[in-house]
C-alpha positions as CSV (number, residue, x, y, z in Angstrom):
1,X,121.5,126.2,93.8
2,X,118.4,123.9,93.8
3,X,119.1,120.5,93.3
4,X,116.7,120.8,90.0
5,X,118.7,123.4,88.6
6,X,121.9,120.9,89.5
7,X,120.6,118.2,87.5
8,X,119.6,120.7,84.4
9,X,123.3,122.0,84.5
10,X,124.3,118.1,84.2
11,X,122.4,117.4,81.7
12,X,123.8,120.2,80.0
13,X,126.7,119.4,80.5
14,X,125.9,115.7,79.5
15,X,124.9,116.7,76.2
16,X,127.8,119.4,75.3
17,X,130.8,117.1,76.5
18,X,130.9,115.1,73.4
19,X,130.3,116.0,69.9
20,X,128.6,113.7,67.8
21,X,129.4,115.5,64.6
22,X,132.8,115.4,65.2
23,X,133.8,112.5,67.3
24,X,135.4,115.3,69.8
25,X,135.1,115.1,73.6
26,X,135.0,118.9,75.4
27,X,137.7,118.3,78.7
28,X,136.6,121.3,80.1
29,X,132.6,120.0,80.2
30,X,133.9,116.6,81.3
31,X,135.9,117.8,84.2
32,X,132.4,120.4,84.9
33,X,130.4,117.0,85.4
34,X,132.4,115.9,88.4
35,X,132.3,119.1,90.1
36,X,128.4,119.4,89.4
37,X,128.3,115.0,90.1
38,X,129.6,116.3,93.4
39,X,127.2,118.8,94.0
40,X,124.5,116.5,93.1
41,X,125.7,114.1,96.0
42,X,125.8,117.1,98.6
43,X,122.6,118.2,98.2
44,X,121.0,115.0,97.6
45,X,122.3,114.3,100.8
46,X,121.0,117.2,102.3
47,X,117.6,116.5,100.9
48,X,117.5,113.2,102.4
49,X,118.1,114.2,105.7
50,X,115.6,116.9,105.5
51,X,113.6,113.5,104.4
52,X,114.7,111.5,107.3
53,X,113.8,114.8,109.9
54,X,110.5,114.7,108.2
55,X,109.7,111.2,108.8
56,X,110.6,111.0,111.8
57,X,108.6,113.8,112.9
58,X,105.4,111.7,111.3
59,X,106.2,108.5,113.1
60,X,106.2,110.7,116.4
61,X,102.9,112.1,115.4
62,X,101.4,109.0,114.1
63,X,102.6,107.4,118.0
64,X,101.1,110.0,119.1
65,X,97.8,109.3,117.7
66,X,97.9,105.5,118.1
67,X,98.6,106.8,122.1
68,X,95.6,109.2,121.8
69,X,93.1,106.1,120.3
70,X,93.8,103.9,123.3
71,X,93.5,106.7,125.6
72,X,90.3,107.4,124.0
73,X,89.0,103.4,123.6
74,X,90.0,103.5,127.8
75,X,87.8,106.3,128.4
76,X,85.0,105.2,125.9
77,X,85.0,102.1,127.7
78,X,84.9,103.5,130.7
79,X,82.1,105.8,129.9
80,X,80.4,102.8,128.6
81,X,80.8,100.9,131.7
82,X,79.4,103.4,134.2
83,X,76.5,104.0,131.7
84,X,75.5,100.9,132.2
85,X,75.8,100.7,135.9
86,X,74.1,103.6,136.3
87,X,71.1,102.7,134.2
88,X,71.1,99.1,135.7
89,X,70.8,100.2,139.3
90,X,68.3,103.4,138.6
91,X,65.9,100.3,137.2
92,X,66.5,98.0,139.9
93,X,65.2,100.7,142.7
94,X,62.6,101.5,140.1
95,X,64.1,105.4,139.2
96,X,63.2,106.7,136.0
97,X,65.0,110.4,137.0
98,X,67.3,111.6,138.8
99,X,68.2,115.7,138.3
100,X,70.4,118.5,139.8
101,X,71.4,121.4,139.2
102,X,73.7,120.2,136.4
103,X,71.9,118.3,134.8
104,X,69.0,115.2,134.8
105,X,69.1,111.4,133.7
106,X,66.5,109.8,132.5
107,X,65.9,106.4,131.8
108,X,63.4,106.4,128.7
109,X,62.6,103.4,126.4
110,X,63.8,103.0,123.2
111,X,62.3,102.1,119.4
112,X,61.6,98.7,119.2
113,X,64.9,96.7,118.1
114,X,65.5,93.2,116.5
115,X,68.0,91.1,118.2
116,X,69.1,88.1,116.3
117,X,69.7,84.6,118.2
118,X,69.9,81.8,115.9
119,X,70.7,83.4,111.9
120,X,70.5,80.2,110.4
121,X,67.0,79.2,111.8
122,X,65.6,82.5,110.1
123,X,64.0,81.6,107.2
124,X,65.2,83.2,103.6
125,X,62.4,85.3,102.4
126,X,63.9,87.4,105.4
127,X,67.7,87.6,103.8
128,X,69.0,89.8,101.8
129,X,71.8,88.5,99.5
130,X,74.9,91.2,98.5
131,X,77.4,90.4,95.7
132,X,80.6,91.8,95.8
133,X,83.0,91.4,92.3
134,X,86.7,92.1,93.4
135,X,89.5,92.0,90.5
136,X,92.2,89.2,90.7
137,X,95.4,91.5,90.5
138,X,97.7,88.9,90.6
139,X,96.5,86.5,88.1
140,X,95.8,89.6,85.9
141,X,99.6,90.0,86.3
142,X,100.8,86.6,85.4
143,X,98.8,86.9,82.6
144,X,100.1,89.7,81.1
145,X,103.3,88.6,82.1
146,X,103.1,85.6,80.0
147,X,102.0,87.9,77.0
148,X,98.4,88.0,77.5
149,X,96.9,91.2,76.6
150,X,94.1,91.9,79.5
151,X,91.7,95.1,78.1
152,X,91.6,97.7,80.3
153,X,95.0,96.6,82.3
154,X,99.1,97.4,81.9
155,X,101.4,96.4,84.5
156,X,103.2,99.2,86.0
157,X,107.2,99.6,87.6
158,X,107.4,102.0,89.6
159,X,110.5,103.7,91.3
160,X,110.7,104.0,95.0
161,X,113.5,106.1,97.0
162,X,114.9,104.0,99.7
163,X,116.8,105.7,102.7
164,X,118.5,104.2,105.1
């Protein structure tokens, strides 16, 4: 039985173990909602392991990329590095090509590019101004929580499940 259909059985159960009409408890429906509390327990617990498995299959793949990242950063670096050596010592012996049969390296000049030395000395008809607006969630919070009504916000409680 699915732990869904569990809790629709206890709920059931919930509802037909006491009469409101007449004031009378059904024995038989109480002593059904421990069997069916027990069976909630069991496969809740079984559900949470399945959780745990799953988790912990993540965290192996998630170590697995943060691995894969600094392999990668070692290489890019690395790349990087004999890029740069390689270009540096074609232009000191004045090479512009070198080819095989694989392939050929060229050193070729590139667009025009802006460096930057001193960004306060530039004057500010060369600036560009960006505004960002952010929302202040926690004073928005207090607020509200001292009665405040705040259009277009609600605080929210939400439920977590918490395995350990």
């Amino acid at each position: 039985m699915k732990l869904f259909e569990i809790a629709n059985e206890y709920e059931s159960l919930l509802e037909q173990a006491f009469d409101a009409e007449t004031g009378e408890i059904d024995v038989q429906a109480i002593a059904r909602l421990d069997e069916v509390q027990i069976d909630i327990k069991e496969k809740g617990i079984a559900v949470a392991s399945y959780i745990k498995n799953i988790d912990a299959e993540r965290k192996a793949i998630e170590d697995a990329k943060k691995a894969m990242a600094e392999r990668e950063a070692r290489l890019e670096r690395r790349v990087s590095y004999l890029t740069d050596y390689l270009k540096s010592n074609m232009a000191r012996c004045g090479m512009t090509e070198i080819s095989c049969p694989y392939f050929v390296v060229k050193l070729k000049k590139c667009p025009v590019s802006v460096e930057i030395l001193d960004e306060a000395s530039i004057p500010d008809s060369y600036k560009k101004e960006k505004v960002t607006v952010s929302l202040d969630k926690m004073k928005i919070k207090e607020e509200i929580l001292a009665g405040t009504s705040i259009p277009g916000a609600r605080l929210n409680q939400n439920m977590r499940l918490e395995i350990r």
